[in-house]
C-alpha positions as a Python dict, from the first residue, in 0.01 Angstrom:
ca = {
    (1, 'X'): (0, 0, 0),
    (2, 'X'): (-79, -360, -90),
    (3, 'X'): (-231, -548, 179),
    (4, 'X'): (-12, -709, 402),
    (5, 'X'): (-128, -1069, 326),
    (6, 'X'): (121, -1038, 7),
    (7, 'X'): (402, -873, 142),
    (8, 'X'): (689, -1140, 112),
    (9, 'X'): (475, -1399, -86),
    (10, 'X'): (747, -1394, -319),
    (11, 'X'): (1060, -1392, -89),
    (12, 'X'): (1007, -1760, -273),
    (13, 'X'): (1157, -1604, -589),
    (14, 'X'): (1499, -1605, -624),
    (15, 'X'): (1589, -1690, -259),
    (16, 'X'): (1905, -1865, -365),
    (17, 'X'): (2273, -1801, -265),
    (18, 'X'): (2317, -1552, -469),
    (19, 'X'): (2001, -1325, -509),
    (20, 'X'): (1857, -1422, -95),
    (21, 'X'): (1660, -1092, -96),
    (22, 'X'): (1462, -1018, -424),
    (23, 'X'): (1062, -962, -373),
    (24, 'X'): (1029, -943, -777),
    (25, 'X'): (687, -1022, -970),
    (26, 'X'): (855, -933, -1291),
    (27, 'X'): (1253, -786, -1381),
    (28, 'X'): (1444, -699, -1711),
    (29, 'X'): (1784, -634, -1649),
    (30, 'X'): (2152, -557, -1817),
    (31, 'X'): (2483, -641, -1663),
    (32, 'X'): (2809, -514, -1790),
    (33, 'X'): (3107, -622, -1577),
    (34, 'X'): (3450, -540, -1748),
    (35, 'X'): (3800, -724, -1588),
    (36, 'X'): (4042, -486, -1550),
    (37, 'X'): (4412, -491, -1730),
    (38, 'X'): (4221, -751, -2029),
    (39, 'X'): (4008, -741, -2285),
    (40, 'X'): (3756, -967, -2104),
    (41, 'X'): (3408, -896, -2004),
    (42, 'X'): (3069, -1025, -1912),
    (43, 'X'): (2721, -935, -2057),
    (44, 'X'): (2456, -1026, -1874),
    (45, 'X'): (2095, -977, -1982),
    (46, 'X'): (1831, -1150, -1722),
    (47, 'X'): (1435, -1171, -1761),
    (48, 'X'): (1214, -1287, -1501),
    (49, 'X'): (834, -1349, -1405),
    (50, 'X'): (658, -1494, -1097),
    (51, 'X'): (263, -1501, -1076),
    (52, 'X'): (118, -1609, -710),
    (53, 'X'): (-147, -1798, -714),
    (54, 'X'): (-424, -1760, -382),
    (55, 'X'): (-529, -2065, -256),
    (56, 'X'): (-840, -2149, -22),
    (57, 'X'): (-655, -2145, 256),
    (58, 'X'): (-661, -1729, 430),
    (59, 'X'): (-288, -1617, 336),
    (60, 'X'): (-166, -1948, 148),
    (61, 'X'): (22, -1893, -216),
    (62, 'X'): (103, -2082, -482),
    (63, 'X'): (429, -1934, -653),
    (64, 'X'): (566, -2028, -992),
    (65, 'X'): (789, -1835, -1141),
    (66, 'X'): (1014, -1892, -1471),
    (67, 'X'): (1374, -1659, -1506),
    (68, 'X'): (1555, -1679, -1826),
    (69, 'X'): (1959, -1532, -1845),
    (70, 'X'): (2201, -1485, -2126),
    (71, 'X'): (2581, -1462, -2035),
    (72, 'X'): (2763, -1334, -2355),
    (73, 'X'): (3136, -1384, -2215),
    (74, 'X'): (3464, -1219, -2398),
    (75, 'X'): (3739, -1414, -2320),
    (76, 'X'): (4039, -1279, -2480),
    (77, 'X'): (4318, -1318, -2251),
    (78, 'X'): (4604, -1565, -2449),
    (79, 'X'): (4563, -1897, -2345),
    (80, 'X'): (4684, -2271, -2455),
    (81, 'X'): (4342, -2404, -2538),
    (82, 'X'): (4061, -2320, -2742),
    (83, 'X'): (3823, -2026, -2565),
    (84, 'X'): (3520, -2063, -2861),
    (85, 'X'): (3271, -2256, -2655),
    (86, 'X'): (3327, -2022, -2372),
    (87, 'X'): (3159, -1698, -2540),
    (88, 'X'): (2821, -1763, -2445),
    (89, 'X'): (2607, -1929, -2112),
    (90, 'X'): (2236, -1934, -2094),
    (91, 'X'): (2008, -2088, -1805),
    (92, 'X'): (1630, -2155, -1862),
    (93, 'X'): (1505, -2148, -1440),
    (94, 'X'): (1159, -2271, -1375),
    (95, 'X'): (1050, -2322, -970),
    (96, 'X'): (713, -2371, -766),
    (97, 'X'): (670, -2210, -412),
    (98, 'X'): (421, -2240, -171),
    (99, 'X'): (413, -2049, 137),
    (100, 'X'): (137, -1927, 420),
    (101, 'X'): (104, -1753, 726),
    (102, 'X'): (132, -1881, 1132),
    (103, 'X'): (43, -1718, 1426),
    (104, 'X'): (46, -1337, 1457),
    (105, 'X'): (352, -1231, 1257),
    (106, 'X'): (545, -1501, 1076),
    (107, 'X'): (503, -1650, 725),
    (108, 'X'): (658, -2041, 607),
    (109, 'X'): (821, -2061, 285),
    (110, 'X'): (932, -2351, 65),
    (111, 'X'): (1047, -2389, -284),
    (112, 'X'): (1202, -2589, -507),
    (113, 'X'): (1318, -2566, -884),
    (114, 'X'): (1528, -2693, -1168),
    (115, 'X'): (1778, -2460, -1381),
    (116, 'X'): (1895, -2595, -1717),
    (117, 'X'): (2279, -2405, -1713),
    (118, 'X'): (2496, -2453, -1996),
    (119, 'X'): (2710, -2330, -2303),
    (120, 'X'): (2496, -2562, -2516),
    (121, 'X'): (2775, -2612, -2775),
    (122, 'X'): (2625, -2951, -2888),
    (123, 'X'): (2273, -2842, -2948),
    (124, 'X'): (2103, -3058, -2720),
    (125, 'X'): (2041, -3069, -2350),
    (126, 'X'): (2244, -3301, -2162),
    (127, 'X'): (2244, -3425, -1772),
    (128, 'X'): (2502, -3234, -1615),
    (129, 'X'): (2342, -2933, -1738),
    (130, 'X'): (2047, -2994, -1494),
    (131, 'X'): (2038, -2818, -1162),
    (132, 'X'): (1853, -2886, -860),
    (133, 'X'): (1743, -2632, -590),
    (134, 'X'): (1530, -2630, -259),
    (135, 'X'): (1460, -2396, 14),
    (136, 'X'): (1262, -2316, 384),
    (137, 'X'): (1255, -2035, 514),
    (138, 'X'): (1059, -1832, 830),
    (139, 'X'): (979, -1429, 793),
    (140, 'X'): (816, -1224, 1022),
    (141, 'X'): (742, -836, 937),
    (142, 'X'): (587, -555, 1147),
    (143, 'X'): (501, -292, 910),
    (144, 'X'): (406, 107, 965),
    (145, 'X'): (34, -33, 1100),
    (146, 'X'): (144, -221, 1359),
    (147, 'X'): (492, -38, 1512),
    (148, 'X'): (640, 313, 1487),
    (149, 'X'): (951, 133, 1361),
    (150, 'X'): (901, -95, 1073),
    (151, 'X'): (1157, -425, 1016),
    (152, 'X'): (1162, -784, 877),
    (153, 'X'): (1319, -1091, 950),
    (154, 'X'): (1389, -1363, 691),
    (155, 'X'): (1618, -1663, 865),
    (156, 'X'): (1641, -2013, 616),
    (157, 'X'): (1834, -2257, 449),
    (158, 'X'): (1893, -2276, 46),
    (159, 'X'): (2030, -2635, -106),
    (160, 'X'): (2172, -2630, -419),
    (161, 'X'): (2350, -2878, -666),
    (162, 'X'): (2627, -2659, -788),
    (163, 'X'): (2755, -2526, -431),
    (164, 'X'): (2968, -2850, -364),
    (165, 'X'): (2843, -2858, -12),
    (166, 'X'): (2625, -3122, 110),
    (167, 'X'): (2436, -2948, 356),
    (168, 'X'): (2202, -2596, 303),
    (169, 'X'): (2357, -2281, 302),
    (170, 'X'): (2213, -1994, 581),
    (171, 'X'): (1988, -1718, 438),
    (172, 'X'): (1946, -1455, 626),
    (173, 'X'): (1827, -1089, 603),
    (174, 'X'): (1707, -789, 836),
    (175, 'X'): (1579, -490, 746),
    (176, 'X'): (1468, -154, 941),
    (177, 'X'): (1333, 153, 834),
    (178, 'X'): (1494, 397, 1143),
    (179, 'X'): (1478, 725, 1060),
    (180, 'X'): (1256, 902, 816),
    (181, 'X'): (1474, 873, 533),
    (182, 'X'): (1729, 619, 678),
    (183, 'X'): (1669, 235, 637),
    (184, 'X'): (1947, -57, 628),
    (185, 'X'): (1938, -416, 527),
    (186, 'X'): (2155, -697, 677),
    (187, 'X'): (2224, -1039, 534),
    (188, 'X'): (2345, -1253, 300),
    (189, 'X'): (2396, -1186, 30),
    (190, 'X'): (2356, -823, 51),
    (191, 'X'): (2366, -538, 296),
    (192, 'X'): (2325, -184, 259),
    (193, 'X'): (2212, 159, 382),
    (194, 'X'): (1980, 337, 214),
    (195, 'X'): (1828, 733, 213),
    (196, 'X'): (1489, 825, 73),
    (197, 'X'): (1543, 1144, -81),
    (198, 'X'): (1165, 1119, -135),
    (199, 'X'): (852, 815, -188),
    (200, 'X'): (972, 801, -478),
    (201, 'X'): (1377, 822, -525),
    (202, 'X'): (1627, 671, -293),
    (203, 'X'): (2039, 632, -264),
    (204, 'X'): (2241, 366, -162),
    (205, 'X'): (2525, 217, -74),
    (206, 'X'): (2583, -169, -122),
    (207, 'X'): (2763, -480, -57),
    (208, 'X'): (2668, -792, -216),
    (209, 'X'): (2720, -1101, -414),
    (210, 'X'): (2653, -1198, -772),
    (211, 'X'): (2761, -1431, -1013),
    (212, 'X'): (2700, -1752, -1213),
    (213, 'X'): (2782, -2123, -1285),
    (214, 'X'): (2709, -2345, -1568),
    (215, 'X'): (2791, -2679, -1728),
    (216, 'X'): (3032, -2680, -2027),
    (217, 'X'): (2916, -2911, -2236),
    (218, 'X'): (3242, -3009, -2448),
    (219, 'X'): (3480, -3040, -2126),
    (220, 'X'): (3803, -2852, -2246),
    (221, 'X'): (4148, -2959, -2157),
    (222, 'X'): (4320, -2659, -2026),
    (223, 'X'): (4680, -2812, -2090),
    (224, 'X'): (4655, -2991, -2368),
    (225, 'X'): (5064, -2986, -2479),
    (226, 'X'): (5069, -3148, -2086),
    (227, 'X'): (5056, -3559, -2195),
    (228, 'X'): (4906, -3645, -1857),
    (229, 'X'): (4528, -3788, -1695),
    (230, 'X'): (4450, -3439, -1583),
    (231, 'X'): (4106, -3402, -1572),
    (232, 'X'): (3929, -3156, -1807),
    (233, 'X'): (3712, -2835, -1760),
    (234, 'X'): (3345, -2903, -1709),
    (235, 'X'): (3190, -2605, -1555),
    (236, 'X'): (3236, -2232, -1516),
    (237, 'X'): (3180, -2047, -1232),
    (238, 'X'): (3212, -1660, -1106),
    (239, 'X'): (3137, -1548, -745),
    (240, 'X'): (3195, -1178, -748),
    (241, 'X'): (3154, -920, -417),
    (242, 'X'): (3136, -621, -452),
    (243, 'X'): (3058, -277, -339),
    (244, 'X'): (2900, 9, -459),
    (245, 'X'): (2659, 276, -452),
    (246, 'X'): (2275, 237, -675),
    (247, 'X'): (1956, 447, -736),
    (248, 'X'): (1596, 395, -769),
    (249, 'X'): (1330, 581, -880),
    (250, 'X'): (921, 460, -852),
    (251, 'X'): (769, 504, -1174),
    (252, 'X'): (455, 355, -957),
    (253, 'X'): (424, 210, -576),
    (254, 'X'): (550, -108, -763),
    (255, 'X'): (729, 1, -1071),
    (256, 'X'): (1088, 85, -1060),
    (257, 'X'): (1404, 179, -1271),
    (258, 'X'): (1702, 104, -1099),
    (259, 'X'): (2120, 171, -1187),
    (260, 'X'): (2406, 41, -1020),
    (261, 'X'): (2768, 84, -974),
    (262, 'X'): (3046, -23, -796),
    (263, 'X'): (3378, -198, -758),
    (264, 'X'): (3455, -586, -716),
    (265, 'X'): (3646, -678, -340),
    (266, 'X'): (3654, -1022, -506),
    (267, 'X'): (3665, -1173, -852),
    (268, 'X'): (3662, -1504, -866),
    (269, 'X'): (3652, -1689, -1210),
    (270, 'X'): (3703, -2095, -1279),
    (271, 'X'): (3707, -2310, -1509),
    (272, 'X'): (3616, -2635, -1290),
    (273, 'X'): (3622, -3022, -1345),
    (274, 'X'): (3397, -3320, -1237),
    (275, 'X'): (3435, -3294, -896),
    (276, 'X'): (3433, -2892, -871),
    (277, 'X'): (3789, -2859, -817),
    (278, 'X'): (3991, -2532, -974),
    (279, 'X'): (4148, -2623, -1251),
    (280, 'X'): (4192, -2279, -1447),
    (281, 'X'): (4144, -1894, -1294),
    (282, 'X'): (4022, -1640, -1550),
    (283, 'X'): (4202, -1273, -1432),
    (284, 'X'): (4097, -1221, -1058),
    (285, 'X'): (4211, -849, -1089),
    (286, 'X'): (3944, -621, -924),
    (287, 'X'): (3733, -417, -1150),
    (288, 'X'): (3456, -185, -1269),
    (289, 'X'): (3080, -315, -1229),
    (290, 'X'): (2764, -177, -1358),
    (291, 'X'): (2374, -306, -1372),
    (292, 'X'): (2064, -132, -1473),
    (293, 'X'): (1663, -277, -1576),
    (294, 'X'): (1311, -226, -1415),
    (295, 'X'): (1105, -449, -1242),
    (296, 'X'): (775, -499, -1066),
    (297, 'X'): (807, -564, -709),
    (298, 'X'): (601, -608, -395),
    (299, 'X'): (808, -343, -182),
}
């Protein structure tokens, strides 16, 4: 087991709205997600690396980490304006965390980062294609050492540009190993219930969130036989939950191949304007979901 003085350096990684729970050095993974009734579907392929950093101070971390994500998108439901700058999305992510321990049990966090989002139809990088994110949070773990029942606490707050709030969003997550081969996880943006079928393979069944948004750089006008000052597309954004059931197996302590399946409760898919407003929904009919990679990982 690694010593405890990294467990959770890199809850910094990732801890966003939509991925709150990740404890990833290093990932590769594939996304399929299908919409049912249409032709349409989503490819995702995601790479990402973190490399902490110990600093002078006993239990203090530097965290920079870099994620890269390519969103190859099949739009092929009839429409009355063009779809070609809608096929593909990639985001270039690069953020610094820094986080250290206090009193007995708990552990500080903060990060910050920028995320370059876009279709990138005119070959160049423009403002609106910059993102902006921040975060604090507080854990505390007891592990196997300390108590016969091992659980975490993360509690914080995540700020980013493309939510359209003005205020931090909650992040929250609690996790307890019960039984043997029972454990669950609580929180936003995923829960679940897992059984350990060994140290080395484990079931379980899900709920989470997962999506995307980025910045279209050639705003399309979704009504463009309509001679009016409607406002034109400049972002896309999905926010899909869904449910599910996944497997893991550990190649090492740290080293794990992972598949998942499941079915969407919500699918939610908009074309946007300036001010984040719906102005076009892309099929919200549930569907099939599937995602598979490896990664490196502190748990």
């Amino acid at each position: 087991m690694m010593h405890k003085s990294w467990i959770l350096i890199v809850c910094l990684l990732g801890f966003s709205f939509l991925n709150a729970q990740t404890a990833d050095l290093a990932r590769i993974e594939y996304t399929y997600f299908p919409q049912k009734n249409s032709d349409n579907s989503f490819r995702r392929f995601r790479a990402q690396v973190a490399y902490p950093i110990a600093l002078k101070k006993d239990g203090a971390y530097l965290v920079p980490s870099v994620e890269y994500r390519n969103v190859n998108f099949k739009f092929e439901d009839p429409t009355g304006f063009q779809t070609t700058d809608l096929d593909r999305f990639q985001s270039f992510t690069g953020s610094l965390g820094y986080t250290f321990k206090f009193g007995n049990d708990w552990r500080f966090g903060a990060e910050g980062g920028l995320k370059i989002a876009s279709n990138f139809s005119e070959n160049t990088i423009l403002a609106d294609d910059l993102i902006y994110t921040g975060s604090v949070f507080f854990v505390r773990i007891r592990d196997k050492e300390e108590v016969e029942i091992p659980w975490r606490l993360i509690l914080g707050l995540r700020y980013s540009t493309t939510t359209g709030f003005p205020f931090p969003l909650p992040i929250v997550s609690y996790y307890r190993k019960w039984a043997e081969n029972w454990s669950y996880t609580v929180g936003i943006p995923k829960t679940n219930l897992k059984y350990h079928f060994s140290e080395n393979s484990e079931l379980q069944a899900f709920v989470t969130l997962d999506g995307f948004f980025a910045n279209i750089q050639s705003n399309i006008d979704t009504q463009p036989l309509v001679f009016n000052d409607r406002p034109k597309a400049e972002s896309i954004s999905m926010t899909i939950l869904l449910s599910g059931l996944g497997y893991q197996y550990s190649i090492t302590d740290h080293l794990k191949l992972y598949i998942y399946g499941g079915h969407t409760l919500l699918n939610d898919i908009r074309l946007r304007d300036a001010d984040r407003e719906d102005l076009y929904t892309i099929n919200e009919t549930n569907t099939f979901y599937a995602r598979s990679g490896i990664k490196f990982t502190i748990f």
